[in-house]
C-alpha positions as CSV (number, residue, x, y, z in Angstrom):
1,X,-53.1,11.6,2.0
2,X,-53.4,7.9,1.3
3,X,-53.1,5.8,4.0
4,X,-52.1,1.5,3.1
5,X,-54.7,-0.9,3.9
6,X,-53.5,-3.1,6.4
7,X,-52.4,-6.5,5.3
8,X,-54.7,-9.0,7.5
9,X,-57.5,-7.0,5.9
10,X,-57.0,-7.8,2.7
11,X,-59.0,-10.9,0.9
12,X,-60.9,-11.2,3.5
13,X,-64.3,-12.8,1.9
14,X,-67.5,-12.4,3.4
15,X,-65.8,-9.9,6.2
16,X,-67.0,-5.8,6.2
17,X,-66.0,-4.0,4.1
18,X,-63.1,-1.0,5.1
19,X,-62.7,2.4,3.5
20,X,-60.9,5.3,3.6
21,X,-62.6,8.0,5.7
22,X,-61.5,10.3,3.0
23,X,-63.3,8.0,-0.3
24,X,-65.9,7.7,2.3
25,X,-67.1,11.2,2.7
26,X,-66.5,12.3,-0.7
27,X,-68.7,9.2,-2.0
28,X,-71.5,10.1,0.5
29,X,-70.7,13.9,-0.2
30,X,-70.1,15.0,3.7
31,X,-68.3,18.3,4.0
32,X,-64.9,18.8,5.5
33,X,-66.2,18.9,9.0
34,X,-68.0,15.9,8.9
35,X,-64.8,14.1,7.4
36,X,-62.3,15.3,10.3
37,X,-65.0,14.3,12.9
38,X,-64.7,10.2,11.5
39,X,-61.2,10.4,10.9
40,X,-61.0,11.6,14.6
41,X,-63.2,9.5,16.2
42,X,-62.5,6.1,14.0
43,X,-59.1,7.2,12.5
44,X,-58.2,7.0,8.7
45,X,-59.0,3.4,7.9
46,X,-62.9,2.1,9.1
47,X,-65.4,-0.3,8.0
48,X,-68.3,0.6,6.6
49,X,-71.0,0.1,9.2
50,X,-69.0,1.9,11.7
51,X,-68.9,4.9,8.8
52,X,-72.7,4.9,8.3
53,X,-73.6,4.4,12.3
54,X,-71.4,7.7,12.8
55,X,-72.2,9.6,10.1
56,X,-74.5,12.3,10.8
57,X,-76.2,14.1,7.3
């Protein structure tokens, strides 16, 4: 399920960048487990550096 990015984050220039736990872990190929752990712990929207600090491979 697709969530909407929230309005006040889009356009912002020069700001982090903010994925979907779900694109995230398929990009970086994390199983299932690893993907409800994030979602979890940061929810279903994040920025990326709070994706790769969490992320355990």
């Amino acid at each position: 399920m697709q969530y909407p990015i929230p309005s006040h984050r889009i356009g912002q220039r020069g700001k982090e960048k903010v994925w979907y736990v779900s694109e995230f872990a398929q990009r970086f190929r994390l199983d299932k487990v690893e993907e409800n752990r994030l979602r979890k712990l940061l929810g279903p929207i994040a920025t990326e550096i709070d994706l790769l600090r969490n992320a355990a491979r």
